[in-house]
C-alpha positions as CSV (number, residue, x, y, z in Angstrom):
1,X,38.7,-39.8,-15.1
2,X,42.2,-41.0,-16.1
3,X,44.4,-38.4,-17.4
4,X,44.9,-37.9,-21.2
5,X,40.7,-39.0,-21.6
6,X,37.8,-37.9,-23.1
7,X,33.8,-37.4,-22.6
8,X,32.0,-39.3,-25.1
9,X,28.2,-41.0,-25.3
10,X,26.2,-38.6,-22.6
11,X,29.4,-38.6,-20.2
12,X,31.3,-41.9,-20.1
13,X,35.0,-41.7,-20.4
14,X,37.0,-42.8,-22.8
15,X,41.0,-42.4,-23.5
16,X,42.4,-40.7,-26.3
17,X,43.8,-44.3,-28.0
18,X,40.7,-46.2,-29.5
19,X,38.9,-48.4,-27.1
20,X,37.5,-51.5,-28.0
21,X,33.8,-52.2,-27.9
22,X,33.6,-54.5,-24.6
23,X,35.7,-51.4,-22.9
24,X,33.4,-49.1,-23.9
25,X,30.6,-51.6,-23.0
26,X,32.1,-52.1,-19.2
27,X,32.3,-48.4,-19.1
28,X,28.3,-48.0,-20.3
29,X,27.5,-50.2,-17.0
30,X,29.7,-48.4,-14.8
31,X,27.7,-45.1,-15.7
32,X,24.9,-46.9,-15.0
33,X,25.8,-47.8,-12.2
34,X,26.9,-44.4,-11.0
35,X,25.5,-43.2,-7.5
36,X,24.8,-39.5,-8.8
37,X,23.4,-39.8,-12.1
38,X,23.6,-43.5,-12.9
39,X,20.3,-45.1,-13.9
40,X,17.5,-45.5,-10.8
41,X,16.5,-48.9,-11.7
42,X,20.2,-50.2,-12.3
43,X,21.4,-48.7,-8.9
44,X,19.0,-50.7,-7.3
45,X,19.9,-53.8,-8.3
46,X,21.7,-56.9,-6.1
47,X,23.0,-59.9,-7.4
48,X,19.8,-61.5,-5.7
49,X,17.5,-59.2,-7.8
50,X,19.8,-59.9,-11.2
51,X,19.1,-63.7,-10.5
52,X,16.0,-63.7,-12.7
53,X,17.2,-61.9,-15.6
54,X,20.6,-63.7,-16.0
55,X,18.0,-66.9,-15.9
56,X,15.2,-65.4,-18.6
57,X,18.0,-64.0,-21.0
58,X,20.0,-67.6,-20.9
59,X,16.7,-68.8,-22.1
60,X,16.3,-66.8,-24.8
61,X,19.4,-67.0,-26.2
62,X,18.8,-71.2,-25.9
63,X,15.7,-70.2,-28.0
64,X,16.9,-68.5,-30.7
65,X,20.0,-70.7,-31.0
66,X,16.8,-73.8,-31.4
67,X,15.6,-71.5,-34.1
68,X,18.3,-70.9,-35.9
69,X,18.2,-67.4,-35.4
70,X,21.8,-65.4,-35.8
71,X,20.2,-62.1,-35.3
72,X,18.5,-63.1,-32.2
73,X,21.4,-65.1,-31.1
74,X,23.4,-61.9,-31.4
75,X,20.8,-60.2,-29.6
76,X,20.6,-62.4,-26.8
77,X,24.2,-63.3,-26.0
78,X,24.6,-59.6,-25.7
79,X,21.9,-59.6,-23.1
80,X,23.3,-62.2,-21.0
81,X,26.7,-60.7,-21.3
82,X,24.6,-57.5,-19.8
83,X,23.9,-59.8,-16.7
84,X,27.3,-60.9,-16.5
85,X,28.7,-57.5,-16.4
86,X,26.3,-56.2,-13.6
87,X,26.6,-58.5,-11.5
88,X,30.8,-58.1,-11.9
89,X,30.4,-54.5,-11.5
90,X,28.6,-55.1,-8.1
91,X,30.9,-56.9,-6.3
92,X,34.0,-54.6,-8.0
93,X,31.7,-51.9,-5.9
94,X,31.6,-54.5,-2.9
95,X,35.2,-54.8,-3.2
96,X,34.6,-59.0,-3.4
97,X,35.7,-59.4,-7.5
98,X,35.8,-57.6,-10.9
99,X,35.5,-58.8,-14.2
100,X,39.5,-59.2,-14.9
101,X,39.8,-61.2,-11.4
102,X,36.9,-63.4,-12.9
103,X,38.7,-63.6,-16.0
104,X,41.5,-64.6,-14.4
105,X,40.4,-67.6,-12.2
106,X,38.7,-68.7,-15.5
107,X,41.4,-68.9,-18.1
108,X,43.6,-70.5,-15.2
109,X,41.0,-72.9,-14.6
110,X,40.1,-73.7,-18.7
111,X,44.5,-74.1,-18.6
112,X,44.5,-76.7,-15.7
113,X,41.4,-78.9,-16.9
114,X,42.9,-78.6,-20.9
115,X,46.6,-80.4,-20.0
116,X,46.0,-81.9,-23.5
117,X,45.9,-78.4,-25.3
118,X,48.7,-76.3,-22.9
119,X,51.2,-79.0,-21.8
120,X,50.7,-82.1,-23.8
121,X,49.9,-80.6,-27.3
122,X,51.6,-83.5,-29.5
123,X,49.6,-86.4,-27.5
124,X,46.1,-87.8,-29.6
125,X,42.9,-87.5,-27.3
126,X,39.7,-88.3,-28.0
127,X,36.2,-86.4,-26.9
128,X,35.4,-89.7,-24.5
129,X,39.5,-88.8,-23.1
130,X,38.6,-85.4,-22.4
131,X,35.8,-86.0,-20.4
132,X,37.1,-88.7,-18.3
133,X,40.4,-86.4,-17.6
134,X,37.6,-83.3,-17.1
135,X,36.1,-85.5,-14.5
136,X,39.5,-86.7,-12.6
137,X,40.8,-83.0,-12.7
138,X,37.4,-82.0,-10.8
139,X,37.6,-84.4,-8.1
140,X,41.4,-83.7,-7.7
141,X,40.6,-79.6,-7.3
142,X,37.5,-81.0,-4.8
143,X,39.7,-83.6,-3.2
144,X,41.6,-80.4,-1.4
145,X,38.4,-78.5,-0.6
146,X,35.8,-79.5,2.4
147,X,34.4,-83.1,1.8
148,X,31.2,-83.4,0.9
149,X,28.5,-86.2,0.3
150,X,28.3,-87.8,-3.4
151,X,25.6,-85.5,-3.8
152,X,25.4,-82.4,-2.3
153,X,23.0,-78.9,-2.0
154,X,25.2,-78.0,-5.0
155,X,22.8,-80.3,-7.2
156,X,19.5,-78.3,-6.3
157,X,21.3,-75.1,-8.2
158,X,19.9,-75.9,-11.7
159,X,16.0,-76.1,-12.5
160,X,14.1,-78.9,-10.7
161,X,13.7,-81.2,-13.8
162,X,17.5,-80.3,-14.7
163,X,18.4,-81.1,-10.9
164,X,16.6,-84.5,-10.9
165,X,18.1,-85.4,-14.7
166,X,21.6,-84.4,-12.8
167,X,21.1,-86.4,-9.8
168,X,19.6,-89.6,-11.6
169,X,22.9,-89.3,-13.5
170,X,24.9,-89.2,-10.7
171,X,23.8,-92.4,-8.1
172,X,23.8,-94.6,-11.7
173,X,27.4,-94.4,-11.4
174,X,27.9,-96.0,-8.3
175,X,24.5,-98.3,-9.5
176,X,21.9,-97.0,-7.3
177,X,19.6,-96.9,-9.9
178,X,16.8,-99.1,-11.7
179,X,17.9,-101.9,-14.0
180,X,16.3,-100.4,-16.9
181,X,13.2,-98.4,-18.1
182,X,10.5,-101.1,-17.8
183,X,12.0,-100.9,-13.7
184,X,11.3,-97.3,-13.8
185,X,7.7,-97.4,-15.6
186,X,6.4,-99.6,-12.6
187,X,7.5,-96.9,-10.3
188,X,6.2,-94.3,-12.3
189,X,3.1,-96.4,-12.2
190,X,2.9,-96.4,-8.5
191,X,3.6,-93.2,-8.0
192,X,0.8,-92.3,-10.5
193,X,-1.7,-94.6,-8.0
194,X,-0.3,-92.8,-5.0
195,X,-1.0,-89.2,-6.7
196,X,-4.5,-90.5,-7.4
197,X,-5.1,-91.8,-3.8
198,X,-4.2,-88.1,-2.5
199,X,-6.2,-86.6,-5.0
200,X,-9.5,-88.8,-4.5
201,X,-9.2,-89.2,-1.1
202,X,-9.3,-86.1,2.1
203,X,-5.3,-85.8,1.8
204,X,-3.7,-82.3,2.6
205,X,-2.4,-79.8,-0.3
206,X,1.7,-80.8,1.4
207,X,0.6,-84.4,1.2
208,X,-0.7,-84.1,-2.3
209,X,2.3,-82.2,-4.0
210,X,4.6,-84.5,-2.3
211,X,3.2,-87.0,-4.3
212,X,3.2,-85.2,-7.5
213,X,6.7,-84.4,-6.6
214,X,7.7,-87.8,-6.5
215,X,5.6,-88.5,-9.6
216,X,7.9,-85.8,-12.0
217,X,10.7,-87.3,-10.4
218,X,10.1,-90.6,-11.2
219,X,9.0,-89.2,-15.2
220,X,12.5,-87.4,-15.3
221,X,14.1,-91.2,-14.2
222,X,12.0,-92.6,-17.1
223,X,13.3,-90.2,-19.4
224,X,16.9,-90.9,-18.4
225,X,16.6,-94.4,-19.2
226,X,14.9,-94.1,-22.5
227,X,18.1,-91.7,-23.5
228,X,16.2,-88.2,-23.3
229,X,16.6,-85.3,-21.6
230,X,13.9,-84.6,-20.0
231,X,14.6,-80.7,-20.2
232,X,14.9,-80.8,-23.3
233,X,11.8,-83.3,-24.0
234,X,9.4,-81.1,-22.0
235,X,10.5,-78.0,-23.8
236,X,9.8,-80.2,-27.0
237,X,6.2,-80.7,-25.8
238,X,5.9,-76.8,-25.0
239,X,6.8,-76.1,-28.2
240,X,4.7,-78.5,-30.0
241,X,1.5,-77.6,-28.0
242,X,2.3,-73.7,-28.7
243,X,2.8,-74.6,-32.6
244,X,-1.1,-76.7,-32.0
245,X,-2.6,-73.8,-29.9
246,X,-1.4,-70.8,-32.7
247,X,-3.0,-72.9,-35.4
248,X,-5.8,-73.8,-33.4
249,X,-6.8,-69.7,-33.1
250,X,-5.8,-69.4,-36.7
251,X,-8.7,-71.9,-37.7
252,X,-11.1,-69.9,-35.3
253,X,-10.0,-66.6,-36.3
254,X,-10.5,-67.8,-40.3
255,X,-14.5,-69.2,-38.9
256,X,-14.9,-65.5,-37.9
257,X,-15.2,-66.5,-34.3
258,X,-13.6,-64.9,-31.3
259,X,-11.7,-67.5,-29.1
260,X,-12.8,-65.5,-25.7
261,X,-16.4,-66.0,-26.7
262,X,-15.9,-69.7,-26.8
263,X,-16.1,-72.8,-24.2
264,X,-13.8,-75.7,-23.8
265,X,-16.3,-78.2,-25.9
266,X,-16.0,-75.2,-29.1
267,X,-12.5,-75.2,-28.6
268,X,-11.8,-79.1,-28.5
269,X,-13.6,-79.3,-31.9
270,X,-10.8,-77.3,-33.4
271,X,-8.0,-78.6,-31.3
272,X,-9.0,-81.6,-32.6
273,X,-8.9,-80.7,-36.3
274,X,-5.7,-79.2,-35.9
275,X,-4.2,-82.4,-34.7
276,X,-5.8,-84.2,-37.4
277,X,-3.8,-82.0,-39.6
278,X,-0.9,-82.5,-38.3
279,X,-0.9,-86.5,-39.1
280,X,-2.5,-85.8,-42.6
């Protein structure tokens, strides 16, 4: 404890001067995080372990930002500053980085890709500008590090559909790509045959997802050339067959019927009825 400090909140310290909330939130996880009476579960965390969290509470927050939802969104920002934290606190313990070096490398970073906003404030940009200078900046910075391929491991970091949205994106810039969406289709289209082939014929499991691999690749293509993210489409779809599913229990539930009592020909007849209305 630092001299001229206080106990406050089960322990943590705090100085005499008023601290603000995100220091007394970085002292929270570093009590936490205490070998001799921080929290079990927290101690036995790794970044490795975190990974999952930091990945569900980004979600959640997307969610409730989709919804609308500033209490969530509060909520939830908060929970993925949580992962944030941890996983500075760890490496401050493994010596590697802290939150200020982070903050550091960050702001210099935000500075050296915004020369329109810290050195050239009077010159007129506009959003397409930014971009294009965003993207020379990067390849400068990457120009000094190790070269690497066009498209690297560095791709296969995001989710899959994300990663093959990301790398469609990519080889159309140098035009290694399909003329348009009616291109794509037919590939989709033999991929599809492939898929079936596998799947009707005495294929192995490998050689069967291979081919549904290629299939979702070639669907997240076809999205890219109609102009939709296919993230964000297949999240659309998700939603809309949750919204169908809730108001297909809610029909069964008003029939006095129990859905776990019921087959798949039962269930179709509602499914059906909700869909029909939808379009009414």
């Amino acid at each position: 404890m630092t001299q001229g400090s206080i106990k406050c909140f089960d322990g943590i310290s705090k100085t005499e001067e008023k601290m603000t909330e995100l220091e007394k939130l970085k002292d929270v996880i570093k009590e936490l995080r205490d070998p001799e009476h921080g929290c079990p579960w927290d101690l036995k965390q790794t970044h490795k372990t975190l990974l999952k969290y930091l990945l569900e509470e980004s979600y959640e927050y997307i969610h409730a930002v989709e919804h609308g939802d500033k209490a969530h969104m509060e909520e939830e920002i908060g929970d993925v500053l949580l992962q944030v934290l941890l996983h500075a606190q760890i490496a401050n313990e493994n010596g590697d980085f802290d939150l200020e070096s982070v903050s550091k490398k960050l702001s210099e970073k935000l500075i050296r890709r915004h020369p329109h906003v810290f050195e050239n404030r009077g010159s007129k940009i506009d959003v397409s500008d930014v971009v294009t200078n965003w993207e020379k900046i990067k390849a400068e910075e990457k120009a000094h590090e190790e070269a690497k391929g066009l498209i690297d491991q560095s791709y296969l970091h995001f989710p899959a559909l994300f990663s093959a949205h990301k790398i469609g994106k990519k080889t159309a810039k140098i035009g290694f790509d399909w003329k348009d969406a009616t291109e794509v289709l037919t590939v989709v289209q033999s991929e599809w045959d492939e898929m079936k082939e596998e799947i009707t014929g005495a294929g192995s499991n490998e050689r069967l997802q291979e081919e549904l691999g290629d299939l979702l690749f070639s669907m997240a293509q076809l999205s890219r050339h109609l102009g939709f993210d296919p993230e964000e489409t297949l999240r659309m779809a998700n939603k809309k067959f949750i919204r169908r599913f809730e108001a297909m229990e809610k029909l069964i539930k008003n029939d006095r019927k129990d859905l776990h009592e019921m087959n798949q020909e039962q269930m179709d007849l509602y499914w059906d009825q909700v869909k029909k209305d939808e379009k009414a």
